[in-house]
C-alpha positions as CSV (number, residue, x, y, z in Angstrom):
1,X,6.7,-56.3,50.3
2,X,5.5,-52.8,49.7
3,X,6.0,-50.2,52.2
4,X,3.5,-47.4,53.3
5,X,4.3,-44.0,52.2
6,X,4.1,-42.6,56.0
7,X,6.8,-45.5,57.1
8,X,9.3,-45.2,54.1
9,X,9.5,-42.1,54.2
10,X,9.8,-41.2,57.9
11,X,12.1,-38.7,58.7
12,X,15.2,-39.8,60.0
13,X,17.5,-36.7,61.0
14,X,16.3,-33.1,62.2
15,X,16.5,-31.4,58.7
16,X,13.9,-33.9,57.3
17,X,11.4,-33.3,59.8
18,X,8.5,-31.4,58.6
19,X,6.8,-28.3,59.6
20,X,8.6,-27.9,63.3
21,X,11.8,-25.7,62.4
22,X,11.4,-24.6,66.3
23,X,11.7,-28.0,67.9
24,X,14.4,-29.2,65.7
25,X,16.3,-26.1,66.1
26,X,15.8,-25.8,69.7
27,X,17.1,-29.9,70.1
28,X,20.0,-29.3,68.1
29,X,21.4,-26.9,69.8
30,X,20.5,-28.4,72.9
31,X,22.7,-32.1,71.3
32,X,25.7,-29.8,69.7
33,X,25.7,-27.8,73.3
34,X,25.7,-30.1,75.9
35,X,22.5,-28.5,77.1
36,X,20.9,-31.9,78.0
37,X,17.7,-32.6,80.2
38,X,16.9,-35.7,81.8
39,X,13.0,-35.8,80.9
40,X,11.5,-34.2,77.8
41,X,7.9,-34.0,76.8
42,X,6.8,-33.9,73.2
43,X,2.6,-32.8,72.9
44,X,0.8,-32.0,69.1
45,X,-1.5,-33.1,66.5
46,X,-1.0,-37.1,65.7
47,X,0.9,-37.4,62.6
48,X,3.0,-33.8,63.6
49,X,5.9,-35.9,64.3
50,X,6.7,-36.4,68.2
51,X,7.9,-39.9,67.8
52,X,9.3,-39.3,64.7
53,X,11.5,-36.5,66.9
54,X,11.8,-38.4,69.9
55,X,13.7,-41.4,67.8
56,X,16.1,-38.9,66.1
57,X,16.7,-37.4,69.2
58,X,17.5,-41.0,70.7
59,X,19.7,-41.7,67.8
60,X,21.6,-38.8,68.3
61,X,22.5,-39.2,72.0
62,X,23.2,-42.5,71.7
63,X,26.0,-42.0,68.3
64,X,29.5,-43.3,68.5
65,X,30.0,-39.6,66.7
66,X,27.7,-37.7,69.4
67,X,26.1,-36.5,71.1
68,X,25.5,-34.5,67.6
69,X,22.7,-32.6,65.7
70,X,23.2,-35.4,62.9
71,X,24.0,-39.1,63.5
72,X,25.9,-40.9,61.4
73,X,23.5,-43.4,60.5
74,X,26.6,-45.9,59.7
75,X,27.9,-46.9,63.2
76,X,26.9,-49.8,65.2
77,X,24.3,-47.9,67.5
78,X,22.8,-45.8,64.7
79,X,22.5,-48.9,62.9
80,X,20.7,-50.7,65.9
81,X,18.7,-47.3,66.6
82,X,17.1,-47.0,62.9
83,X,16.1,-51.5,63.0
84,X,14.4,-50.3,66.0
85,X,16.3,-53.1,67.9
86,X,19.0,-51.1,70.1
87,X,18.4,-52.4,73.6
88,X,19.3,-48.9,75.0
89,X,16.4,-47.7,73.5
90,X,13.2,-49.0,75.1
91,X,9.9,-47.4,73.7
92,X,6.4,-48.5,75.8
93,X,2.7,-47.8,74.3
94,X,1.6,-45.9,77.9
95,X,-1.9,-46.8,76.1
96,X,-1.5,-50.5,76.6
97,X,0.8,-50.3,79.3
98,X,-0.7,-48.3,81.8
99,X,-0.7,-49.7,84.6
100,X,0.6,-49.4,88.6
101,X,3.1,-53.2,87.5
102,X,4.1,-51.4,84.2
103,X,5.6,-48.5,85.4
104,X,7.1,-50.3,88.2
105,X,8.9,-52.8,86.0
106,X,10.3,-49.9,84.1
107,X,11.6,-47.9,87.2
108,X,13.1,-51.2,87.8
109,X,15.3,-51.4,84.3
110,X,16.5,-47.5,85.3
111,X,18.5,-49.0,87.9
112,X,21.0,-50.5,85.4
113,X,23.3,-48.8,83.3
114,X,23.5,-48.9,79.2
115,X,24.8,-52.3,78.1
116,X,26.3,-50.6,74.9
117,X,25.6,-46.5,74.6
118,X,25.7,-43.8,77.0
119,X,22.7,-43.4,77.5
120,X,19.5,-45.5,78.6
121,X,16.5,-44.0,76.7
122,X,13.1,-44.5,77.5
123,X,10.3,-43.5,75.4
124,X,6.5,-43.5,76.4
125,X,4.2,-42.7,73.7
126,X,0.5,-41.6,74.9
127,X,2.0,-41.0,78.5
128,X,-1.5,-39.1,79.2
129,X,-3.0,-42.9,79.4
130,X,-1.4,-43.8,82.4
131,X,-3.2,-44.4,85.3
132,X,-3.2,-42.0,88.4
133,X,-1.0,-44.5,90.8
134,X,1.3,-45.4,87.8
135,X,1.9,-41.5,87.1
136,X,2.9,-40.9,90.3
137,X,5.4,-43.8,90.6
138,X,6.6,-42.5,88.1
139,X,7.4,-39.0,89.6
140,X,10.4,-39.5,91.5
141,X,12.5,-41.6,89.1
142,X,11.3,-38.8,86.3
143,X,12.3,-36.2,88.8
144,X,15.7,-37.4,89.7
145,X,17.0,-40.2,87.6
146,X,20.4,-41.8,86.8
147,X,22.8,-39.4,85.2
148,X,22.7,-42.3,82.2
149,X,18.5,-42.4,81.7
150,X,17.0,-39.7,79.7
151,X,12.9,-39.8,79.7
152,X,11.0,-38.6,76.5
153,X,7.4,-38.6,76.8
154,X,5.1,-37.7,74.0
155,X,1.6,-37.0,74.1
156,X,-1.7,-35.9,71.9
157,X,-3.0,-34.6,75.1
158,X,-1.2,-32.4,77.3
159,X,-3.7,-31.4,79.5
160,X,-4.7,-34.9,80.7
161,X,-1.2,-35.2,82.4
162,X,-0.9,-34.3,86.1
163,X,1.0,-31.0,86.8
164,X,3.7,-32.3,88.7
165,X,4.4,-34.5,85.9
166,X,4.8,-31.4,83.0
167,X,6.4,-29.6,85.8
168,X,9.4,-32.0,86.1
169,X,9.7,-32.1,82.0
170,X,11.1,-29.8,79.2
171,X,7.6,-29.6,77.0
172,X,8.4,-29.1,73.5
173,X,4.9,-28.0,71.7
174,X,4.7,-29.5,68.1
175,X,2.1,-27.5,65.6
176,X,0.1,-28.3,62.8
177,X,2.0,-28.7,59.6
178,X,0.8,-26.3,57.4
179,X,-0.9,-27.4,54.1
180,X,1.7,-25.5,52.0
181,X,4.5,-27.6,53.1
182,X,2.2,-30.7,53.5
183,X,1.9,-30.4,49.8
184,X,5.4,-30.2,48.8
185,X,6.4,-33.0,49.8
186,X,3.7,-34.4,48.8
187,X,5.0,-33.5,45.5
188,X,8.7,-34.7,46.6
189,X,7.5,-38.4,47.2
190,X,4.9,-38.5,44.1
191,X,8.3,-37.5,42.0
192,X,10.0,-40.4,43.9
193,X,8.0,-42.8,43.4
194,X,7.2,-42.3,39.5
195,X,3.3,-41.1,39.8
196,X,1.6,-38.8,37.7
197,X,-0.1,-36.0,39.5
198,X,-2.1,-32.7,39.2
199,X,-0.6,-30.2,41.9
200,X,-4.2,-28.9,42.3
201,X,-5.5,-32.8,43.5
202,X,-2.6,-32.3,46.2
203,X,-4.5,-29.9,47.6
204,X,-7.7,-31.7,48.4
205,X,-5.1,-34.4,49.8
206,X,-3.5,-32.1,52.1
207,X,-6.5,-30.5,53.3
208,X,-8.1,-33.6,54.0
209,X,-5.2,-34.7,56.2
210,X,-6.4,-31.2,58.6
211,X,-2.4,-30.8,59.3
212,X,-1.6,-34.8,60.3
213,X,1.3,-35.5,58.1
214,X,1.2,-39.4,58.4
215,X,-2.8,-39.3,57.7
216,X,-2.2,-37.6,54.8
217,X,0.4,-40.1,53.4
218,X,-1.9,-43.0,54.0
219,X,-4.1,-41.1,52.0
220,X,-1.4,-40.5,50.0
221,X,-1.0,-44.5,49.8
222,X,-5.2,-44.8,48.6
223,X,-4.8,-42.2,45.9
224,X,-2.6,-44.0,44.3
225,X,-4.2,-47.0,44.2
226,X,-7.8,-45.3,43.5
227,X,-6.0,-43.2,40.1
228,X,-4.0,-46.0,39.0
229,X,-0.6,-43.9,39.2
230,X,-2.4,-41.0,37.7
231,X,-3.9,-38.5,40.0
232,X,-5.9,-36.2,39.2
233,X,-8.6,-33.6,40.6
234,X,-11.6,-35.6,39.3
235,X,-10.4,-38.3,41.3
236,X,-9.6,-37.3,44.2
237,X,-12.7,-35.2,44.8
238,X,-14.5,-38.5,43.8
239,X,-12.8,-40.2,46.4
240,X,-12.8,-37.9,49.0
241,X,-16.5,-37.1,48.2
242,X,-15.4,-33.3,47.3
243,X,-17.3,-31.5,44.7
244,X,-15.5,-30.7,41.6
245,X,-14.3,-27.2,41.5
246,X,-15.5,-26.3,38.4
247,X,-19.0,-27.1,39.8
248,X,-18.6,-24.3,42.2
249,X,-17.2,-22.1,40.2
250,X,-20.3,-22.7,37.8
251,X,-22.3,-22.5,41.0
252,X,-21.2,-19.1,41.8
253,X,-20.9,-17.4,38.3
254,X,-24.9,-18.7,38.5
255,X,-25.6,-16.9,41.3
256,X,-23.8,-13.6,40.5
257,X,-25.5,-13.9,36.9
258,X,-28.9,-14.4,38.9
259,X,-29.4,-17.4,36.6
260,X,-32.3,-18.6,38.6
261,X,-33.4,-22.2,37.0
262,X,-29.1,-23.0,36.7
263,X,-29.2,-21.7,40.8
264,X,-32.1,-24.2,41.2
265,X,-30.6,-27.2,39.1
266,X,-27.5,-26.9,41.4
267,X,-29.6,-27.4,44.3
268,X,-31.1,-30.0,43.0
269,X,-28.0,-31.6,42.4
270,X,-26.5,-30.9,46.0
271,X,-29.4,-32.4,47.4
272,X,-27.3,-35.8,47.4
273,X,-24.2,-34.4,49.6
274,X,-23.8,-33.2,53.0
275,X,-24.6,-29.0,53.9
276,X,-21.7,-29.3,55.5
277,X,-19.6,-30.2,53.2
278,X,-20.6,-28.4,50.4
279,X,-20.3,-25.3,52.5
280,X,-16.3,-25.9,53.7
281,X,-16.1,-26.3,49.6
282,X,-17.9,-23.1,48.8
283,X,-15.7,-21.1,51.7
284,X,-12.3,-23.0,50.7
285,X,-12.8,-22.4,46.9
286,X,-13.8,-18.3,48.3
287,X,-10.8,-18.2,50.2
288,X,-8.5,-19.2,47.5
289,X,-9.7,-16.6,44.9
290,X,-9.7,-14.4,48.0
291,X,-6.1,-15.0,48.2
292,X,-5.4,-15.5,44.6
293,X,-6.8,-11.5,44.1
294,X,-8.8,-12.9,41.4
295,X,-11.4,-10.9,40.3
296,X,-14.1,-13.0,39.8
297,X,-15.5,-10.9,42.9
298,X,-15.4,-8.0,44.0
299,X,-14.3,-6.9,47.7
300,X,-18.0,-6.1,48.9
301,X,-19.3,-9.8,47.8
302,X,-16.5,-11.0,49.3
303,X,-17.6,-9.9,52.7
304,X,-21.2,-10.5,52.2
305,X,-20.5,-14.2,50.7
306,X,-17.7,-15.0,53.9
307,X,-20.7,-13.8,56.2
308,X,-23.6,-15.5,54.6
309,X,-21.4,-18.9,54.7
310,X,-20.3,-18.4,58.1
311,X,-24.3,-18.1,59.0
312,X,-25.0,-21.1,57.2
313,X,-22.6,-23.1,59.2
314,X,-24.8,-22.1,62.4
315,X,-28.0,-23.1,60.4
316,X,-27.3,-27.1,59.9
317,X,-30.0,-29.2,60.7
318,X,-31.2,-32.4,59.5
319,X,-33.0,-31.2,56.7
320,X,-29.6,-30.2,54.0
321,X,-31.7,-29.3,51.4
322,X,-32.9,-26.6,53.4
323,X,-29.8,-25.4,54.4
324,X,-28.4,-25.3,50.8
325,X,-31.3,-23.1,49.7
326,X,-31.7,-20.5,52.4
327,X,-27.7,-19.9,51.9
328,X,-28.3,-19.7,48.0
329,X,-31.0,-17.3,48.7
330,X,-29.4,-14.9,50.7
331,X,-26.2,-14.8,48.6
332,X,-28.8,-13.8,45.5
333,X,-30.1,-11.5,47.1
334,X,-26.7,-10.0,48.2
335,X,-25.4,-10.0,44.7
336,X,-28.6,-7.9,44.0
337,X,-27.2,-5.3,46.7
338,X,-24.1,-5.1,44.6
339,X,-26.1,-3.9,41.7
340,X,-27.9,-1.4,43.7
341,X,-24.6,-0.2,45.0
342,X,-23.4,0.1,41.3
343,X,-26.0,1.7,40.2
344,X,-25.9,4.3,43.1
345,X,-22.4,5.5,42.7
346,X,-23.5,5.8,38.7
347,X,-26.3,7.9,39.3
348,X,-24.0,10.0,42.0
349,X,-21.3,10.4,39.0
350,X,-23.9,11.6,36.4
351,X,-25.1,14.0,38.3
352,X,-21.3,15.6,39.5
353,X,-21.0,15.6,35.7
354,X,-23.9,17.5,34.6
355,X,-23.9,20.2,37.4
356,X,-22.2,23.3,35.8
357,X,-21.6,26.8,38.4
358,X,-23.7,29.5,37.7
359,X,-23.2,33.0,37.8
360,X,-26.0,34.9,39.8
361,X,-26.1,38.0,40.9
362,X,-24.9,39.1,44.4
363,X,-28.2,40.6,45.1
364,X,-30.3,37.3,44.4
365,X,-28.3,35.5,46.0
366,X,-30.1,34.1,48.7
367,X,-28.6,34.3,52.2
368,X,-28.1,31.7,54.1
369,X,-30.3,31.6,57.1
370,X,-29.2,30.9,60.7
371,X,-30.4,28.9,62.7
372,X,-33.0,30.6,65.3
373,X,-31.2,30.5,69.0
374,X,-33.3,28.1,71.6
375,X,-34.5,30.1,74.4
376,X,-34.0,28.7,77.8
377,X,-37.2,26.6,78.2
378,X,-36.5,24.7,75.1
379,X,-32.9,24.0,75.9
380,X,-34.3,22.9,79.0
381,X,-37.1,20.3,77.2
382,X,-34.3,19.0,75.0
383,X,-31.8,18.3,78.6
384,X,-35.3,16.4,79.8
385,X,-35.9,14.4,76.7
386,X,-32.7,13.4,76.1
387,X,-32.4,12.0,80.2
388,X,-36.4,10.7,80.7
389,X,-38.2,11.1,76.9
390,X,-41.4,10.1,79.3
391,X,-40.9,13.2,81.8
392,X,-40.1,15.3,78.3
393,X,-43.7,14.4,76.9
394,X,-45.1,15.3,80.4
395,X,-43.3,18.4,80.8
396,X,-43.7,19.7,77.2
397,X,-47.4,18.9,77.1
398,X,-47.9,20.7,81.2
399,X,-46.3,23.4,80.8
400,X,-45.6,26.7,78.7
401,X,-42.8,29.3,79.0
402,X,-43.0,32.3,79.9
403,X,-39.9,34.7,80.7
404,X,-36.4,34.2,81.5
405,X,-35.3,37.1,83.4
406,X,-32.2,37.8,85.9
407,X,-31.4,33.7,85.6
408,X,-35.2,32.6,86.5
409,X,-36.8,30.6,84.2
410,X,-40.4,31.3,84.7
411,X,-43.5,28.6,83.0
412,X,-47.1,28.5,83.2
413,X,-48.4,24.6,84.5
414,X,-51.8,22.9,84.1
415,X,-50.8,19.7,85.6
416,X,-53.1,17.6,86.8
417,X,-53.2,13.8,88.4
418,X,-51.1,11.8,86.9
419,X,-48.7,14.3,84.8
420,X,-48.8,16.5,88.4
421,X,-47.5,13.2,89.9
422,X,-44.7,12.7,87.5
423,X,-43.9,16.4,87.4
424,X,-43.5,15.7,91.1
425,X,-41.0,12.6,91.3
426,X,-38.4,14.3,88.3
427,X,-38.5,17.6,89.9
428,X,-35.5,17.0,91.3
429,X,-34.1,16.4,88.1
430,X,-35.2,18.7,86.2
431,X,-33.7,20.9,88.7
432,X,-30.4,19.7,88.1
433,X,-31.0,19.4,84.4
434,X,-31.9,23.4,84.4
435,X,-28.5,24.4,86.3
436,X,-26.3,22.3,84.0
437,X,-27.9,24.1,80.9
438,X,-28.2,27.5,82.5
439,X,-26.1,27.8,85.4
440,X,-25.5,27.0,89.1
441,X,-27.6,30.1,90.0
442,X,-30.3,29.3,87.9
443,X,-34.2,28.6,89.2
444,X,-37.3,27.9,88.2
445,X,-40.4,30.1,89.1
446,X,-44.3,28.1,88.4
447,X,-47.6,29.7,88.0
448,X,-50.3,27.5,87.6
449,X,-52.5,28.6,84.6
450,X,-55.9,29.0,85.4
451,X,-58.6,27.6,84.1
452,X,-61.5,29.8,83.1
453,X,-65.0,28.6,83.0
454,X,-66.7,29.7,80.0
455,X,-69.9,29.0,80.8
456,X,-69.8,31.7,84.0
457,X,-69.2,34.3,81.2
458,X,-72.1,34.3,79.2
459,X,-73.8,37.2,80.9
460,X,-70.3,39.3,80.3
461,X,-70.6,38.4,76.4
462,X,-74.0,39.0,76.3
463,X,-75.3,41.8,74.0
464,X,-75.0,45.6,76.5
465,X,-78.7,45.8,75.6
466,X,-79.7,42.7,77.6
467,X,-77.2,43.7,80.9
468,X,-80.0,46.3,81.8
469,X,-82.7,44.1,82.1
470,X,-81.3,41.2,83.8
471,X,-81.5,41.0,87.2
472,X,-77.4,40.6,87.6
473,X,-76.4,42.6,90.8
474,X,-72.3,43.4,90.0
475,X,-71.7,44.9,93.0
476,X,-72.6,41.7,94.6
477,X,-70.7,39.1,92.5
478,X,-67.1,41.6,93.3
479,X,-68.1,41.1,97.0
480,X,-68.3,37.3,96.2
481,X,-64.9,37.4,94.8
482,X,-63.6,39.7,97.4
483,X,-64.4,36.7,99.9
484,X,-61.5,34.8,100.6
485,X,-58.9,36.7,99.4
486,X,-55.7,37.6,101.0
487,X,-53.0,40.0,101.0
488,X,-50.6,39.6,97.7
489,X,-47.1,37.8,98.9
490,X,-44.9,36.8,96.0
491,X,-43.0,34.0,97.8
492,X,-46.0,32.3,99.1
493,X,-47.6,32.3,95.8
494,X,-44.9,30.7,94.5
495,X,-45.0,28.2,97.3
496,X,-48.7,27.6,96.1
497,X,-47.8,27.1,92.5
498,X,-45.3,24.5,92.9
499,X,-47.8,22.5,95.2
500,X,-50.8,22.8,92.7
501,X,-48.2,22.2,89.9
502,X,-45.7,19.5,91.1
503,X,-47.5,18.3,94.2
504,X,-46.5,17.6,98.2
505,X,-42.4,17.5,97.3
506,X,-41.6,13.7,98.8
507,X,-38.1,12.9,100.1
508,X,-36.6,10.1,98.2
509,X,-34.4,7.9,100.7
């Protein structure tokens, strides 16, 4: 009867186990050490060989030549051990056994010793499926058992168990296999078993199998039988539902050639397979040429493709046709930006080429200006625009400068209303602003510009001629401005101004 790949070839000592060099070499010196627990917990990726690990490891505690790193395989307990009928080696599905009466019937066999090895072995595959009461019957026995009963537990789940149950276990973490060593011994069994094979089909096997060693075997077993002993790319990708490689290296070369109605064809074509797909194709057959420094591209599309694909991921929907075409669009147009970029750095290296020094005179050579210094209003504008660009505008359009004398900076304001408001509220700041540009000791001095009524000096710009015969009494408007006038005080002037300028000051809590 023929035999599936994944059981025929199961590994049966520590070297044969693929992909976990750090478990096997951490349980074979625990075997050739005497460094023994009495519950361990295997957790990975199905197929990544916890059950695998945990019969070896059974085999070897168990062997008339052991406890050793590498059973015999030809004594009487070995023998038993690899029919799978040693009766000091129970194994139990924890999926189908789950319950409270399960887990109490097993505590119950713990209570006898081996009827022919050292060591009573119990393995529980999927021990995450047990139920609550049945995991914590099982603590104390797990905790404390018989110096003869070693517990190995293995897992797809690790998180599902309770705590006190990983805490009472040695957890041994088992990784993905990695593709590269998924696919030599792919090529290892193919050679054993007399089948044909392209090693570039093993890769679309191996990736398909997403690091599962035993779902890629029975994969294993189906290519076979789909190539008729002969495997080969254009088979696999037929039955995987892959596209050909060639196609997307057409695809590409189409784009980067901006080969419009062959770009459009593709699509076209595409229509029929999934967005999702044909994007993991498009990013794995960029990655390898990434990695295989071939220069089909060059570094910048690489970046540019990797992020358009990425995006296109994100943009699935239900419509793949539109998918397909927005992300063929947008790597177009990023092929374009290469050209650009090319044509750029051309232009750039013409011109260092055609520029020759010149000899000029000393006197016509032109000296080269420096820039004007800012005087103290503008380096104050600048400090306000670049804290409030709002109270900048306001202040710039309110307000002139004057003079900057003996560290006071003295402006002109016409602020009114609204502006006079906002003056008002950042006064504070701008105070600060001033003595950070200019100095603690700095200050600011305001005079509020007047406004002058034009209208009111039409007799004054009238023609000398006129003044004599108009009835304008001069000696009575001076009296009129004499009226309300008051003795000259600088500080209360100043006073004045910044009220007319910024306003009542306001205390801000």
């Amino acid at each position: 009867m023929l035999q599936a790949l994944a059981v025929k070839y199961r590994p049966k000592t520590f070297d044969e186990l693929i992909g976990q060099k750090t478990v096997s070499t951490s349980l074979k010196y625990a075997l050739n050490n005497n460094r023994l627990a009495h519950a361990y917990l295997f957790s990975g990726l199905r197929g990544s060989g916890k059950t695998s690990s945990a019969r070896i490891f059974s085999r070897a505690l168990v062997c008339d030549q052991g406890p050793s790193d590498t059973p015999c395989g030809t004594c009487k307990q070995c023998i038993a051990a690899l029919e799978g009928k040693h009766i000091d080696i129970i194994e139990m599905d924890a999926a189908s056994n789950r319950g409270l009466e399960d887990i109490q019937a097993l505590i119950e066999q713990t209570k006898y010793a081996p009827s022919m090895a050292r060591f009573k072995i119990f393995i529980i595959d999927e021990v995450h499926m047990l139920t609550p009461q049945a995991a914590n019957a099982l603590l104390k026995t797990l905790e404390e058992p018989p110096s003869y009963v070693k517990f190995i537990l293995a897992t797809t789940d690790p998180l599902k168990l309770p705590a006190t149950v990983l805490s009472r276990t040695q957890h041994f973490r088992f990784k993905q296999i990695p593709q590269s060593e998924i696919q030599n011994h792919l090529k290892e069994i193919l050679i054993k078993e007399n089948v044909r094979f392209e090693e570039e089909a093993l890769k679309f096997l191996a990736r398909s199998g997403n690091g599962s060693l035993r779902d890629t075997l029975t994969l294993l077993d189906q290519a076979i039988i789909f190539c008729q002993n002969d495997i080969s790319v254009l088979k696999i990708t037929d039955m995987l539902g892959f596209l050909d490689p060639n196609k997307i290296k057409e695809f590409y070369h189409a784009i980067l050639t901006k080969n419009k109605e062959k770009v459009f064809d593709f699509l076209d074509e595409l229509k029929e397979y999934e967005a999702s797909s044909v994007i993991d194709e498009m990013l794995f057959y960029l990655k390898e040429s990434f990695f295989a420094r071939s220069t089909e591209f060059s570094t910048l599309i690489y970046e540019r493709f990797f992020r358009i694909l990425a995006r296109a991921k994100n943009m699935i929907c239900d419509d793949d046709g539109f998918t397909l075409c927005v992300m063929a669009f947008m790597m177009m147009e990023a092929s374009y930006l290469k050209e650009i970029d090319t044509q750029i750095n051309e232009i750039e290296q013409r011109k260092a080429e055609n520029i020759t020094p010149k000899i000029t005179p000393i006197l016509e050579q032109k000296i080269e200006e420096k820039p004007k210094a800012k005087n103290a209003y503008e380096l104050l504008l600048e400090a306000i625009y670049d804290r409030d660009y709002e109270l900048g505008e306001c202040f710039e359009k309110s307000t002139q400068f004057i003079s900057y004398e003996n560290e006071i900076l003295t402006i002109s304001s016409n602020a009114t209303r609204e502006n006079r408001t906002q003056l008002n509220k950042g006064f504070k700041l701008i105070q600060e602003l001033l003595k950070d540009k200019l100095g603690q000791n700095a200050k600011i001095a305001v005079q509020k510009e007047m406004a002058i009524d034009e209208s009111k000096l039409q007799s004054i710009t009238q023609d000398p001629s006129t003044l004599s015969n108009s009835k304008l009494d001069l000696n009575s408007s001076f009296n009129e401005l004499k009226q309300g006038a008051k003795k000259f005080n600088p500080e209360e002037d100043v006073k004045e101004a910044l009220k007319d300028c910024f306003g009542e000051p306001q205390i801000q809590e």
